[in-house]
C-alpha positions in Angstrom: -15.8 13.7 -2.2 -15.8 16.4 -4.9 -13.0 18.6 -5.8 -15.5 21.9 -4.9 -16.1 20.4 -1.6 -12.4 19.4 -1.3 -11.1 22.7 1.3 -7.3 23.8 1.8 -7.8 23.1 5.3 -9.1 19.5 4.8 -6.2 18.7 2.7 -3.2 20.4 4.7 -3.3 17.9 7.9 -0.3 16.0 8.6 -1.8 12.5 8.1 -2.9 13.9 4.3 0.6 15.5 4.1 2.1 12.5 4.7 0.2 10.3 2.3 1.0 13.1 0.0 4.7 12.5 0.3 4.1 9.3 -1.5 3.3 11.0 -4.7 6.0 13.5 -4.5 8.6 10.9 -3.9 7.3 8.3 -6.4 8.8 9.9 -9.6 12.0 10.4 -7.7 12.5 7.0 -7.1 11.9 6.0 -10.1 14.6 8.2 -11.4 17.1 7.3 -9.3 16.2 3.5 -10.2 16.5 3.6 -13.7 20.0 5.7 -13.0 20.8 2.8 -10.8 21.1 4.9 -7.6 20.6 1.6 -5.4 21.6 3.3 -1.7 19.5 6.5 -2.6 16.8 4.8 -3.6 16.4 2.5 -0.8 17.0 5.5 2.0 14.2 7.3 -0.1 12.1 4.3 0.1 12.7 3.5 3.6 11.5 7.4 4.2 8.2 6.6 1.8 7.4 3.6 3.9 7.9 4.8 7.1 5.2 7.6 6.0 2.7 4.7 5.1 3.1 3.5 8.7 2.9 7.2 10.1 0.0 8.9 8.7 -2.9 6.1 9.7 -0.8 6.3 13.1 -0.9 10.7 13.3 -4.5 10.1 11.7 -6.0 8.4 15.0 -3.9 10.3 17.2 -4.8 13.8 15.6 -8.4 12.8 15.3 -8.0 13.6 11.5 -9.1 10.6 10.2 -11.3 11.3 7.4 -12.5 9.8 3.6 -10.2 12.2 1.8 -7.5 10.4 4.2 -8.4 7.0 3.7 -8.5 7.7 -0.4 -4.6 9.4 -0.1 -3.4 6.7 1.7 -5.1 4.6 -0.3 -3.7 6.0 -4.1 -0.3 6.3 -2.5 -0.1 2.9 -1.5 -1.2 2.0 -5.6 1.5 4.6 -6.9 4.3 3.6 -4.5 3.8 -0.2 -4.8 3.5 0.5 -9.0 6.7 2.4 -8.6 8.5 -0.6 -6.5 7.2 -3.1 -9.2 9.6 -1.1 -12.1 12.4 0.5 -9.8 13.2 -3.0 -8.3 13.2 -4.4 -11.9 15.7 -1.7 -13.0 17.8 -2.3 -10.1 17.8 -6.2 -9.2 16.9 -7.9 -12.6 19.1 -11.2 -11.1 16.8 -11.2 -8.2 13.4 -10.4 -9.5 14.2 -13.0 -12.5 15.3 -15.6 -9.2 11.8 -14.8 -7.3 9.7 -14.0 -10.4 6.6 -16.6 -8.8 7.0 -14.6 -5.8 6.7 -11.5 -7.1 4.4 -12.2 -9.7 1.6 -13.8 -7.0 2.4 -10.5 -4.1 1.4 -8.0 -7.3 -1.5 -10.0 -7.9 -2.2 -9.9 -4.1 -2.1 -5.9 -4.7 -4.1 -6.0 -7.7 -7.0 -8.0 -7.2 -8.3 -6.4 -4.5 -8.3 -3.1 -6.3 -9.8 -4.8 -9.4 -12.4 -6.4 -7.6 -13.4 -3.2 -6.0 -13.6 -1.5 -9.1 -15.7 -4.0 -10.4 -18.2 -4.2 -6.9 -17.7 0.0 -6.7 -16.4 1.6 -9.4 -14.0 3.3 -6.9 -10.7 2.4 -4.8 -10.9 0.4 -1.4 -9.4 1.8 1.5 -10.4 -1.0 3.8 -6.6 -0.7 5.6 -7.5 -4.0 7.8 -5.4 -4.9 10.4 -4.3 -8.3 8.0 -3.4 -5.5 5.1 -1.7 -3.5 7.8 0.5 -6.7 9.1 1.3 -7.6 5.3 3.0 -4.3 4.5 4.6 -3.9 7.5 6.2 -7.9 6.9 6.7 -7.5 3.0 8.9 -3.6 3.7 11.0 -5.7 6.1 11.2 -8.4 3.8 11.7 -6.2 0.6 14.6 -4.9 2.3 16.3 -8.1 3.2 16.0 -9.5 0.5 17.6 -6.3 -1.7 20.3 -5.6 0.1 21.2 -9.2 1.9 19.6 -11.1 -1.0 17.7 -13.3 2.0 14.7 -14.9 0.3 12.6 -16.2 2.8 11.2 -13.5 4.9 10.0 -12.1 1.6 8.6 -15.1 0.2 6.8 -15.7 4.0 5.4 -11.7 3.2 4.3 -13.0 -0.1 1.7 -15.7 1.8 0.7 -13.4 4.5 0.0 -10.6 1.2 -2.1 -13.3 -0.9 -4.3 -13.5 3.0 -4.8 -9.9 3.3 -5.7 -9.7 -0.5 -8.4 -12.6 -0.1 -9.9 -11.3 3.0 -10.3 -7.7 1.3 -12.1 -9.8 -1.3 -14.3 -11.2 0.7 -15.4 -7.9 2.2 -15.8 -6.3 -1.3 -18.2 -9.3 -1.9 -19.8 -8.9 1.6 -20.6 -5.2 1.7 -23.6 -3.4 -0.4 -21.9 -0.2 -0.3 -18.2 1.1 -0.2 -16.8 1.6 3.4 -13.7 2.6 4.3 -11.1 1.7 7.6 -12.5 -1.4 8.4 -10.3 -3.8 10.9 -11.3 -7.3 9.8 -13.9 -9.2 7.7 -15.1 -10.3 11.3 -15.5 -6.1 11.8 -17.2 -5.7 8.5 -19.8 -8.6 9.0 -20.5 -6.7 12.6 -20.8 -3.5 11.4 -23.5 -5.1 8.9 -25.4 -7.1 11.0 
């Protein structure tokens, strides 16, 4: 979609709003992490996640789900989970130096994907399957357990089901001939091809 054909209207619907919030509050959270605000930034983040969850949710519900929706929620999700990769190292060096393994294998679940569908593309994915869905929900529970009650498992469980939602996003790069966006499931993407 080109920025001439991009209208006021298309952009100003609650789902796009939402995802919108992501880049608004980004460079706020990263201030208040490198000030060490650790309550504020975690309510702030709480907020930004809960409007990850929302605007696929208003999206279907609205009937506003569009490709200019699935690309915002798409770059929000990259610029809020690059802005959780430095804020939590700011604020929780111990722990981050504690689960570096873990951390290190769920940005490489983020990243691969994104790199692979640059590669296959030369554009972002916005597959948002149901796997991808289930991982963030599991690794924002986890994050926050293990920030504030320094409880490791539940994030390093998120970490596995993160590296499965990266690989099967993979596989439907490799499987599709031409970019798609919302699908459910490899098992949805190998329908809607056949």
């Amino acid at each position: 979609m080109t920025i001439q054909k991009l209208s006021l209207k298309a952009l100003l619907t609650l789902p796009n709003l939402l995802s919108c919030f992501r880049f608004v509050s980004s460079p706020v959270l990263l201030w208040l992490a490198w000030h060490g605000y650790q309550e504020t930034f975690l309510i702030l983040l709480a907020v930004t996640l809960l409007t990850d969850m929302l605007d696929g949710f208003f999206a279907r519900m609205l009937n506003q789900q569009s490709e200019l929706g699935a690309l915002l929620d798409s770059q929000g999700d990259l610029v809020i989970y690059t802005t959780i990769a430095a804020s939590v190292w700011w604020l929780w060096p111990d722990i981050v130096q504690r689960e570096l393994s873990y951390v290190v294998i769920a940005i490489i679940s983020y990243l691969l994907p994104v790199i692979v569908g640059f590669i296959k593309f030369g554009a972002l994915t916005s597959y948002h399957t149901w796997l991808v869905k289930f991982a963030a929900i599991s690794m924002g529970l986890a994050f926050f357990l293990l920030f504030v009650f320094d409880i490791s498992e539940p994030f390093r469980i998120a970490v596995f089901i993160c590296l499965l939602a990266a690989i099967e996003e993979i596989i439907i790069t490799f499987y599709l001939s031409e970019l798609r966006s919302n699908i459910r499931s490899l098992w949805h993407a190998i329908k809607k091809m056949s």
